[in-house]
C-alpha positions as CSV (number, residue, x, y, z in Angstrom):
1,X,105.0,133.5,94.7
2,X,105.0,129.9,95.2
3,X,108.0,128.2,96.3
4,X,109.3,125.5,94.1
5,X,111.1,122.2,95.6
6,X,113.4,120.8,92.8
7,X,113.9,116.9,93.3
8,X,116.9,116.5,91.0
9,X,117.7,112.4,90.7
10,X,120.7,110.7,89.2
11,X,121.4,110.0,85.7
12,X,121.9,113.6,84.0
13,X,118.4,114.8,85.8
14,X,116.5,112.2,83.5
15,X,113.5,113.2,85.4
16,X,111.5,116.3,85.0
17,X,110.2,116.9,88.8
18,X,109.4,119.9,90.4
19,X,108.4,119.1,93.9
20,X,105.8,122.0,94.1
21,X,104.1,122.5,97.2
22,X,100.9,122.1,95.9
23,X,98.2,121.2,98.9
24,X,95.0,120.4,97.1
25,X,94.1,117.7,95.1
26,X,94.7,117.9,91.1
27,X,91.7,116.6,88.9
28,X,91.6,113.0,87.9
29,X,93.6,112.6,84.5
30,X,95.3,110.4,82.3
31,X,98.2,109.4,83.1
32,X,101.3,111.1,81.1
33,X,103.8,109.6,79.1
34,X,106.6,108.2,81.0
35,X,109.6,110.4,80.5
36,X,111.7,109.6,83.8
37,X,112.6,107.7,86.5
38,X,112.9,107.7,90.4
39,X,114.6,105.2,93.0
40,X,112.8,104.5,96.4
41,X,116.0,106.3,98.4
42,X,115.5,109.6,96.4
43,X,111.4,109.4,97.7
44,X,112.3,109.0,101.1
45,X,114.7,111.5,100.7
46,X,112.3,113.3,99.0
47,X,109.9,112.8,102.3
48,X,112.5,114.1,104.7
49,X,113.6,117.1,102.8
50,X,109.9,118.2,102.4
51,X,108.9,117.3,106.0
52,X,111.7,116.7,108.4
53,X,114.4,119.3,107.1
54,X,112.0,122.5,108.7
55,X,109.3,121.8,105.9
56,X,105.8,122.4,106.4
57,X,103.5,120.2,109.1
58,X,102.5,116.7,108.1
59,X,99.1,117.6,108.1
60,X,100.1,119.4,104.9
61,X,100.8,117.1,101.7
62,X,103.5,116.6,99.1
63,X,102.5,115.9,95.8
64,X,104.5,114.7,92.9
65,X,104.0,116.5,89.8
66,X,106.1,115.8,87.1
67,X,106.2,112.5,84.8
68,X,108.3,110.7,87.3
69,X,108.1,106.4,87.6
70,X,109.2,104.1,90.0
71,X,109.6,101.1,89.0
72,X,109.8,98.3,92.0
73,X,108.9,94.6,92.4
74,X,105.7,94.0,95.2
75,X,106.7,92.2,97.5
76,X,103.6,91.7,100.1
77,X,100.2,91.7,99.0
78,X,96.5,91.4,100.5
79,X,95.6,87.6,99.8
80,X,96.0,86.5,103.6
81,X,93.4,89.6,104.7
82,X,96.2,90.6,107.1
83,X,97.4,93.7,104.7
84,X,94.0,95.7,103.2
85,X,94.2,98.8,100.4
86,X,98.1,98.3,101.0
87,X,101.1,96.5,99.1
88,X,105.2,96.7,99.6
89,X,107.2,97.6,96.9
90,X,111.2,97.7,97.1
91,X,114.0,98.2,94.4
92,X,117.7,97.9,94.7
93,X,118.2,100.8,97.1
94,X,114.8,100.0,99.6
95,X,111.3,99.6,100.6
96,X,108.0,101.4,100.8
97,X,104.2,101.3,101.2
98,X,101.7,102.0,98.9
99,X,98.6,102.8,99.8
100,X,95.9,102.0,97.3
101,X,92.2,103.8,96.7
102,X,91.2,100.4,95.6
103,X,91.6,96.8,97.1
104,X,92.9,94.3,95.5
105,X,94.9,93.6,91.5
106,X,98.6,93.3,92.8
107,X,100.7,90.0,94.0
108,X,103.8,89.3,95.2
109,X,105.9,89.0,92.5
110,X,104.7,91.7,90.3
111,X,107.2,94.0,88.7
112,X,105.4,97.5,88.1
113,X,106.1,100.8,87.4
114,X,104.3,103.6,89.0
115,X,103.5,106.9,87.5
116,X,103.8,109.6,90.5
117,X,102.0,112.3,89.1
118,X,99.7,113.6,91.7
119,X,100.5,110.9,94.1
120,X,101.0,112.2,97.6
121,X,104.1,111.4,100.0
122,X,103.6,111.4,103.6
123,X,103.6,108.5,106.5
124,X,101.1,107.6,109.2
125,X,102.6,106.9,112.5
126,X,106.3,107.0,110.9
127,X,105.6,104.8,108.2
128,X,106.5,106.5,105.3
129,X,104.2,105.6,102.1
130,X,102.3,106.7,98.7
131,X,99.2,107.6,99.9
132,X,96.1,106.9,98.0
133,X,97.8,105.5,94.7
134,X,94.7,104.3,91.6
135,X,96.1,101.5,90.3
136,X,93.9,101.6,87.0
137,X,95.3,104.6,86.3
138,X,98.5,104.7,87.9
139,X,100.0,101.5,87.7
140,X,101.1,99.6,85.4
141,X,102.0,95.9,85.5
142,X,105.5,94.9,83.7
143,X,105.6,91.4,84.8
144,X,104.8,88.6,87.4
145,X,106.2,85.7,89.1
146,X,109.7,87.4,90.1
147,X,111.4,86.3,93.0
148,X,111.3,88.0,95.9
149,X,113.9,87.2,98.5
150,X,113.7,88.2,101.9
151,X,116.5,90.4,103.8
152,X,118.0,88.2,106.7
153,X,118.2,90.3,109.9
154,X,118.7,90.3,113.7
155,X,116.2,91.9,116.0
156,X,119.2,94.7,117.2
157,X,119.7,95.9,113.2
158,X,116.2,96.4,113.8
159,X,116.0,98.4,116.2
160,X,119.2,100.7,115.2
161,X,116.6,104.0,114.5
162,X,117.8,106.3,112.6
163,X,118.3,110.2,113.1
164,X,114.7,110.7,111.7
165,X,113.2,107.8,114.1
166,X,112.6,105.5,111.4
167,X,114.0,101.6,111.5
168,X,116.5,101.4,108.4
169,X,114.2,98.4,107.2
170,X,111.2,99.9,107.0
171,X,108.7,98.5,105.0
172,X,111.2,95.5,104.1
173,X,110.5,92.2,103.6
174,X,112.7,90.2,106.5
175,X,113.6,87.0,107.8
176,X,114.2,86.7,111.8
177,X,116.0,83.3,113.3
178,X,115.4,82.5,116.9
179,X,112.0,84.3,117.0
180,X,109.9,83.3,119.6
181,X,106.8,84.0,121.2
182,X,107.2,85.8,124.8
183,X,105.1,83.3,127.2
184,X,102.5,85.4,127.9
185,X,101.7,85.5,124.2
186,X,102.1,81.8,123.3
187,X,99.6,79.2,122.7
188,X,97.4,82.7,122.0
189,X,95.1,83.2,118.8
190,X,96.9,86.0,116.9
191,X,93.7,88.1,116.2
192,X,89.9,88.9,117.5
193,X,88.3,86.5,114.5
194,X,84.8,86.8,115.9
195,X,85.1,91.0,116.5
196,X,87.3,91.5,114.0
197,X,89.7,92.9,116.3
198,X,93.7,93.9,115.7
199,X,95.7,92.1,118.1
200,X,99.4,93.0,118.9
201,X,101.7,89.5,119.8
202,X,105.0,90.2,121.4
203,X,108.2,88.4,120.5
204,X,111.8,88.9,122.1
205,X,114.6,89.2,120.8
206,X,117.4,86.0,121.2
207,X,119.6,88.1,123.4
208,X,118.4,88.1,127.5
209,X,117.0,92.0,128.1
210,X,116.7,92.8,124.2
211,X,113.4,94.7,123.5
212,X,109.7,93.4,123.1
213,X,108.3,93.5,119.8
214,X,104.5,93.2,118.4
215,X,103.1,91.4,115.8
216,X,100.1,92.8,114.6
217,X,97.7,91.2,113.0
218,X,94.2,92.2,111.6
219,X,90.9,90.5,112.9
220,X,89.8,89.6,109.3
221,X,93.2,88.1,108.6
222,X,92.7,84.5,107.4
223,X,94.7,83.3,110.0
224,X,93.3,85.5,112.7
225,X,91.8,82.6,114.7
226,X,95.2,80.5,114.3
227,X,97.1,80.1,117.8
228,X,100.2,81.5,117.8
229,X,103.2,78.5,118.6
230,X,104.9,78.2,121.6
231,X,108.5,77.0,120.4
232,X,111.4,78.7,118.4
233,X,112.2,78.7,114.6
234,X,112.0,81.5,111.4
235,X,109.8,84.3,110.5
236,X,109.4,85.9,107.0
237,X,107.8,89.9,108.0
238,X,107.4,93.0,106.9
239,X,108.8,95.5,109.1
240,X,106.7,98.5,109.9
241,X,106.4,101.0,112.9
242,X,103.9,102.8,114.7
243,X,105.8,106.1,116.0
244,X,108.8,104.9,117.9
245,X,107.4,101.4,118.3
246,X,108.7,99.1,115.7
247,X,106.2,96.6,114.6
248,X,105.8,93.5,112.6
249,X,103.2,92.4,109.9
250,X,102.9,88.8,108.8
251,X,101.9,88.6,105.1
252,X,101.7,84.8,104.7
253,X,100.9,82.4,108.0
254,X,102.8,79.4,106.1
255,X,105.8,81.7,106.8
256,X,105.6,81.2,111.1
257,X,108.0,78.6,111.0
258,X,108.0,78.3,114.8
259,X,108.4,74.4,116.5
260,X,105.3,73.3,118.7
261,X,106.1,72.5,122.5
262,X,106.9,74.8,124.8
263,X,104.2,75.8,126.6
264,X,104.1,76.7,129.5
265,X,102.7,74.7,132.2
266,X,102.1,77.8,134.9
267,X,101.1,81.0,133.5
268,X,100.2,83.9,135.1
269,X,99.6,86.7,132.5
270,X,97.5,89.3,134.7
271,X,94.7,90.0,132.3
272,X,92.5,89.9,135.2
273,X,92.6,90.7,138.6
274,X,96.4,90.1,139.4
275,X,95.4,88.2,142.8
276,X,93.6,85.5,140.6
277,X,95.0,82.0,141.1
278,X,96.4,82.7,144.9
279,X,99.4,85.7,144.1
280,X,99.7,87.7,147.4
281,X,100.6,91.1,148.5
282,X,102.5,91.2,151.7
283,X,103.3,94.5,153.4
284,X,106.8,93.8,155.4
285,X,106.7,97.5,155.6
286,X,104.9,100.2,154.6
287,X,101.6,100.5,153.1
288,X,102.6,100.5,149.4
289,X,100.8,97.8,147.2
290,X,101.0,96.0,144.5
291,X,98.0,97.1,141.8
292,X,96.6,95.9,138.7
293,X,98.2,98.8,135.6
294,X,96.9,99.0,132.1
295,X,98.6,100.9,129.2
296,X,97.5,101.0,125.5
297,X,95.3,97.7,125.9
298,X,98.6,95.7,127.9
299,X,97.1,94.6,131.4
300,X,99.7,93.9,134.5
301,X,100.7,94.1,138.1
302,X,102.8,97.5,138.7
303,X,104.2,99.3,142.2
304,X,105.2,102.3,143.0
305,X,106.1,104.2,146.2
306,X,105.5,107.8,144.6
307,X,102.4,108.7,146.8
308,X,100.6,111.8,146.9
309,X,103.8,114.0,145.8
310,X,105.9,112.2,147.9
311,X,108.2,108.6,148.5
312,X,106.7,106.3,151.1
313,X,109.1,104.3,152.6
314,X,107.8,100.2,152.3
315,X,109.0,96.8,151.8
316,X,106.2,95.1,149.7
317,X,106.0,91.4,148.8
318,X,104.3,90.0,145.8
319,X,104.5,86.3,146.1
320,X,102.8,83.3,143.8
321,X,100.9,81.0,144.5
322,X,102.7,77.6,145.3
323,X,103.6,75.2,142.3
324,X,104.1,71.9,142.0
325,X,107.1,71.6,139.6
326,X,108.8,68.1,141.7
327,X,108.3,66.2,138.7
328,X,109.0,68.8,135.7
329,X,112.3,68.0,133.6
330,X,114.3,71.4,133.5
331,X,111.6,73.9,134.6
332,X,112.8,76.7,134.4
333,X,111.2,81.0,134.4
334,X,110.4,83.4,132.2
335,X,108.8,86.9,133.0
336,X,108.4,90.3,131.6
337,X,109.4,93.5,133.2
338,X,108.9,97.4,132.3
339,X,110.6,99.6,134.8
340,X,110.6,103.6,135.0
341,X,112.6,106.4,137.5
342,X,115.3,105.9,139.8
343,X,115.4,104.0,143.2
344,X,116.2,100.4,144.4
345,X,115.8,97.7,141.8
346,X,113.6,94.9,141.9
347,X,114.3,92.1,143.1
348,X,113.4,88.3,142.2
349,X,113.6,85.4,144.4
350,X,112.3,81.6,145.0
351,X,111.8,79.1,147.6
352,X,110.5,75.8,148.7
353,X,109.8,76.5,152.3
354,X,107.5,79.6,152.4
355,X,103.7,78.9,153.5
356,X,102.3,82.5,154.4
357,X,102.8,85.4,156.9
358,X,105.5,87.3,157.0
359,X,108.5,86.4,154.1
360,X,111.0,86.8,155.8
361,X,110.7,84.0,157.8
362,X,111.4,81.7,155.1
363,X,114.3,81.3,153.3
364,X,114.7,82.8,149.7
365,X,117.5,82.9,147.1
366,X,117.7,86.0,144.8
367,X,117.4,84.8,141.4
368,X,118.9,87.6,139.9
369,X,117.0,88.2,136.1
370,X,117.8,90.4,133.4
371,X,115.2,93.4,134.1
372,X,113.9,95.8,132.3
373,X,116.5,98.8,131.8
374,X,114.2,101.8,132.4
375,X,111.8,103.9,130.5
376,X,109.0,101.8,130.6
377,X,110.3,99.6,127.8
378,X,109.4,95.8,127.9
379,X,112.1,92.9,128.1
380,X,112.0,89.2,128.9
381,X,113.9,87.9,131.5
382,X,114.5,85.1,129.5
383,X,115.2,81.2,131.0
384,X,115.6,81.4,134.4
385,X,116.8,77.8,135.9
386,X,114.3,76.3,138.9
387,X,116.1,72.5,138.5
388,X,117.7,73.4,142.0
389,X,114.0,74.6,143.2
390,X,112.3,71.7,142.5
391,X,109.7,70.9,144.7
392,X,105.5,70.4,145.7
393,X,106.3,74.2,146.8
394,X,108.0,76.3,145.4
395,X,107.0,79.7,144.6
396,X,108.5,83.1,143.6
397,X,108.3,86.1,144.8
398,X,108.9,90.2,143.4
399,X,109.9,91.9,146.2
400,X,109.7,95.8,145.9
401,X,111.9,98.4,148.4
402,X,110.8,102.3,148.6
403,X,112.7,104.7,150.8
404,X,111.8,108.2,151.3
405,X,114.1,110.1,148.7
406,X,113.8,107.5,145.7
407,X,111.5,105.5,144.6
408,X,110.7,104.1,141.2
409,X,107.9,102.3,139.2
410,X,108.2,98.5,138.3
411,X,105.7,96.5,136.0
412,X,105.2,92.7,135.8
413,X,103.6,90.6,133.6
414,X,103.6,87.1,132.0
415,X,105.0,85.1,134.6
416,X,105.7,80.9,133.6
417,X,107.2,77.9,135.0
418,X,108.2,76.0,131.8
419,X,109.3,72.4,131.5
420,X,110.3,69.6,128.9
């Protein structure tokens, strides 16, 4: 006997659903009369009764059977090329994503109702959607040109997951102040225009320490070659995630509202070898080196003292090369830092007096950054002053400390000088 899921919505039960668990695909067919409604809460409630309340495994679907609507405004489509077979929808009570058979037939702006019957529910990577929705037969269009206002938000709202994992903006439309390109991604294009290549830009947050987020955007986006600003302003996004990764998607470039200036004038982004340019390793102690790291595409320097099973005991040096900054008004520095497993912490420092050899010979003053918190997760150290540092030599240095019964694993990358 097949079990039967009852999605009872508000209003008296105006809708006629019965959730069955129904795993293959119905043939095509008219669509029926309308006959009831459903909000986009009671879906996603829908989605996490079916498949996080000890439902079946997503590789199984739920299907809507039943004459049951939505009806919902759009309010990102696919004219920038940065959003393909895919349009957000939200109603009073939230957001979603619809992914279409067919490209193309929806703008922002459109109020339309869609009929669920046969439409599945499920999510890729977290992101909860309609999956492969025919718009000539399953949507119809009720009007156009409505406003669509986006939700103002901070970067920590963001970020406040919910039990289930998923950001309680998902799929919104939202409006960020204070975003800002982290240095390493500034002044870069936003996508691979010429391989058609995604390409994830990371912004920070406006507090010191507060996460790294991406910006995703599509090779054959019409902005893809575009270079993404180096200074501060607003940013109109839709929020998505990828597994416990929140993400951003840009559905119109006219909406990076970012000031140019700001670049910076030293960069060091360790996309290469992480010597490149004159950065050192010096072993006070030890043998433990600095080493070039890699993880899902991101290149950087990393250190460890967990060798072979065991801590090494080491005091290892990475030191930049020297910069000229006498003449810069305000420089100041900016890095990134990931950061996983106990031990001694990293520590940053600067002088105007080291030349080479041995670092402890010259004098240094601990600069003392926001660093990364721990499980590997990305944060800028935001502005770090140098106006006390200014000189034809200064350079800064990441010095690392291993004993033998801790030891832990730092990451660097995207290290600039900046100045007005």
């Amino acid at each position: 006997m097949k079990k039967i899921v009852y999605c009872f919505v508000l209003v008296a039960l105006l809708i006629n659903v019965s959730c069955k668990k129904k795993f293959d695909l119905p043939p095509v067919k008219d669509p029926p009369a309308m006959n009831g409604y459903i909000k986009i809460d009671s879906i996603r409630k829908c989605y996490e009764d079916y498949y996080l309340s000890g439902g079946p495994q997503q590789t199984k679907w739920y299907k809507f059977s039943g004459d049951v609507n939505l009806e919902c405004t759009v309010t990102a489509d696919e004219r920038s090329g940065n959003i393909y077979k895919t349009v957000y929808v939200e109603d009073a009570t939230g957001a979603l994503q619809v992914k279409l058979l067919n490209a193309g037939g929806l703008a922002v702006g459109d109020k339309i109702r869609i009929n669920l019957n046969g439409v599945i529910l499920n999510d890729y990577g977290s992101m909860v959607q309609l999956d492969s929705v025919d718009i000539e037969k399953r949507v119809v269009k009720l009007s156009t040109g409505n406003p669509v206002v986006p939700t103002k938000v901070t970067m920590n709202q963001l970020l406040n997951f919910d039990v289930n994992g998923h950001t309680p903006f998902q799929s919104r439309l939202v409006i960020i102040d204070s975003a800002e390109f982290t240095p390493g991604n500034k002044n870069k294009p936003f996508a691979d225009a010429i391989g058609k290549n995604s390409i994830d830009r990371y912004i920070s947050g406006t507090s010191c320490g507060s996460p790294l987020v991406s910006v995703r955007s599509s090779g054959y986006s019409n902005f893809a070659s575009n270079l993404t600003p180096c200074g501060k302003g607003t940013m109109t996004l839709i929020v998505s995630q990828y597994n416990s990764d929140l993400q951003f998607t840009i559905r119109d470039f006219n909406e990076v509202k970012l000031t140019s200036g700001g670049c910076p004038i030293i960069m060091a982004d360790f996309d290469e070898d992480i010597f490149k340019g004159g950065w050192i390793n010096y072993n006070v102690t030890g043998n433990v080196n600095w080493v070039s790291g890699t993880y899902s595409g991101r290149k950087y320097a990393e250190i460890s003292n967990y060798i072979n099973f065991a801590n090494e005991v080491c005091e290892t040096w990475f030191i930049s090369p020297s910069m000229n900054i006498a003449a810069a008004a305000s420089p100041r520095l900016s890095f990134e830092s990931a950061y996983n497993f106990s031990g001694p912490t990293l520590e940053v420092y600067v002088s105007t007096n080291y030349s080479s050899g041995n670092p402890n010979a010259a004098t240094w003053v601990n600069l003392n950054p926001t660093l990364s918190g721990g499980s590997y997760n990305w944060v800028n150290s935001c502005n770090i002053s140098l106006n006390s540092y200014k000189s034809a030599n200064t350079r800064i240095a990441f010095k690392y400390t291993g004993t033998s019964t801790s030891g832990s694993r730092w990451e660097i990358d995207d290290v600039a000088v900046f100045g007005e």
